[in-house]
C-alpha positions as CSV (number, residue, x, y, z in Angstrom):
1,X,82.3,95.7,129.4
2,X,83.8,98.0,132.2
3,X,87.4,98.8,132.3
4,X,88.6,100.9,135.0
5,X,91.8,102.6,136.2
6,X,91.8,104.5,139.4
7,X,89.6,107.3,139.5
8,X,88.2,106.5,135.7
9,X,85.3,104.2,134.8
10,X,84.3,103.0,131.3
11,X,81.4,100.7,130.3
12,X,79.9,100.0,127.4
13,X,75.8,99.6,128.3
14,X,73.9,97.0,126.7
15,X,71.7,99.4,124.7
16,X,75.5,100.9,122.9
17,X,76.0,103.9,125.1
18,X,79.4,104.8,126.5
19,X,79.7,105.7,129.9
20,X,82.6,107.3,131.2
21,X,83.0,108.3,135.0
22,X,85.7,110.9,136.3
23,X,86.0,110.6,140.2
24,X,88.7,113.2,139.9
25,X,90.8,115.3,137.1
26,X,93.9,114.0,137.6
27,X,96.5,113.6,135.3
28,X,96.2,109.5,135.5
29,X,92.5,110.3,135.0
30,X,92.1,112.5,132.4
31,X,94.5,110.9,130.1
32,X,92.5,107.5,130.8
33,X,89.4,109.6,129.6
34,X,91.0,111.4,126.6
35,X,92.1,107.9,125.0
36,X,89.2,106.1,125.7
37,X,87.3,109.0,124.2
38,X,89.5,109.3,121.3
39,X,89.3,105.5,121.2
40,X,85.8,105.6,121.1
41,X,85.7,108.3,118.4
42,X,87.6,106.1,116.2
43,X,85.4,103.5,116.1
44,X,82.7,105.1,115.4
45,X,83.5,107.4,112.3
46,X,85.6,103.3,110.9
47,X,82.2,101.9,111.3
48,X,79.9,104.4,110.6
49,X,78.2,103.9,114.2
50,X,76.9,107.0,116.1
51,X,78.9,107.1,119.1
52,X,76.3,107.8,122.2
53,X,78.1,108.5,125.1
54,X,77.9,109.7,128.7
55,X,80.2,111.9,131.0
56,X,79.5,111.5,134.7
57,X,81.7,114.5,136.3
58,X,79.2,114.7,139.5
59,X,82.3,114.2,141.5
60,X,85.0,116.6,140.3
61,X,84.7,119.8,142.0
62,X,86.5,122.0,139.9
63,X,88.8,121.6,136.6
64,X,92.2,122.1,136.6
65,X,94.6,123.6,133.5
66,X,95.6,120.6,132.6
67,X,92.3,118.6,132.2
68,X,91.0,121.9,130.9
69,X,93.8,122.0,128.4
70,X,93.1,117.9,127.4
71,X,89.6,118.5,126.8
72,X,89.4,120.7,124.9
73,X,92.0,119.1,122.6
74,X,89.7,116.5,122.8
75,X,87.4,118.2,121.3
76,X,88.7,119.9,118.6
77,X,90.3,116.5,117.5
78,X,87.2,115.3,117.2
79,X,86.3,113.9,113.6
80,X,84.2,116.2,111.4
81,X,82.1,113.3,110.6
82,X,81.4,111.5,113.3
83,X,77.5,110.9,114.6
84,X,78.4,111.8,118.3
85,X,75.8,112.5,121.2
86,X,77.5,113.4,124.2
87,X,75.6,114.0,127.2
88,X,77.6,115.1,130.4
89,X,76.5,115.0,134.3
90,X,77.7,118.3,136.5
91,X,77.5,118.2,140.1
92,X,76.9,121.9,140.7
93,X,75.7,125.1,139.0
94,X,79.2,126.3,139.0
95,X,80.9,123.6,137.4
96,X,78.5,123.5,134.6
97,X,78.3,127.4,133.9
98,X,82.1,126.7,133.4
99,X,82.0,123.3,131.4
100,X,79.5,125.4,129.1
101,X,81.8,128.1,128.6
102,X,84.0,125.7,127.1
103,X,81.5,123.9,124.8
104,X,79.9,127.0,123.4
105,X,83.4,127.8,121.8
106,X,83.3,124.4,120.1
107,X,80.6,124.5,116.7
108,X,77.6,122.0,117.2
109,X,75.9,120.0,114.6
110,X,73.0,118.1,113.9
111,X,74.9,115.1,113.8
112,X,77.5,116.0,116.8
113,X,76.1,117.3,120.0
114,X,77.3,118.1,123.7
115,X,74.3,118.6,126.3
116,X,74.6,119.5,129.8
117,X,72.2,117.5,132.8
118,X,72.0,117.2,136.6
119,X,70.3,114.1,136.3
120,X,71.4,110.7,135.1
121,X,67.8,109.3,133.7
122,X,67.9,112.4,131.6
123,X,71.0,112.5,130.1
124,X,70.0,108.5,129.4
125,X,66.5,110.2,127.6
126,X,68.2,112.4,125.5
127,X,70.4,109.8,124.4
128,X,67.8,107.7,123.4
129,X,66.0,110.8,121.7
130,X,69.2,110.9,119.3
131,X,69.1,107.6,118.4
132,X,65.9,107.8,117.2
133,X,66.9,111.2,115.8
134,X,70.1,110.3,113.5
135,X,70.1,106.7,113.6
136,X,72.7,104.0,114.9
C-alpha cells in the first residue's frame, strides 16, 4: 500500500513496517504525517500489533514552529500502551542534534522507542531487532 499527498509518502512494507517520507515540513505535509501517524497508532494499540515504523526526513532541512509544535503533540498523544518502534532518518548532524532534543523530553520505554539513523538499512535492522525483541 502507498498513499501519497504532495510532499508526504506512506507505505505499508510487506514485512509490517510503516514508512513515512517528509520531502518538506509544510503545513499540507505535516498534517498528512500527524494523521497517518495517529492513524497508525490507533491501530495498533485496537489490535494489540506493535506498530514498527519509519520516518525518512533526509530531505527537510530544517523544522519549522509549526511542524515542531505538531510533533511533538504527536507524541505526547501517543497511547501509553502502545508497542511502538520508531526509527527516524536525519539528513545532517544538525538536524538530528535538534530532533534529539526534542525526543529526550519525551519518556522512553521498553515497549515504546524513538531511535535516530543516517542510514536506511539500519534503521530497517533495528526494526527488525524489536520485533524479535517485543513481539508482533
Amino acid at each position: 500500500m502507498v498513499a501519497t499527498v504532495e510532499r508526504f509518502q506512506l507505505e505499508k512494507r510487506v514485512d509490517g513496517i510503516i514508512v513515512y517520507r517528509l520531502a518538506d515540513l509544510l503545513r499540507e505535509s505535516i498534517d498528512a504525517f500527524t494523521e497517518a501517524a495517529t492513524k497508525t497508532d490507533l491501530w495498533a494499540v485496537e489490535n494489540d500489533c506493535h506498530a514498527r515504523c519509519l520516518l525518512d526526513i533526509t530531505k527537510v532541512r530544517f523544522p519549522n514552529p509549526y511542524a515542531i509544535s505538531r510533533i511533538q503533540t504527536l507524541i505526547k498523544s501517543t497511547p501509553d500502551e502502545i508497542r511502538e518502534s520508531f526509527a527516524v532518518l536525519t539528513p545532517t548532524s544538525n538536524l538530528y542534534s535538534f530532533a534529539r532534543a526534542i525526543i529526550n523530553h519525551i519518556p522512553q520505554s521498553k515497549t515504546n522507542s524513538i531511535r535516530f539513523f543516517r542510514e536506511e538499512a539500519e534503521a530497517l535492522a533495528w526494526l527488525d531487532e524489536r520485533l524479535q525483541e517485543i513481539g508482533p
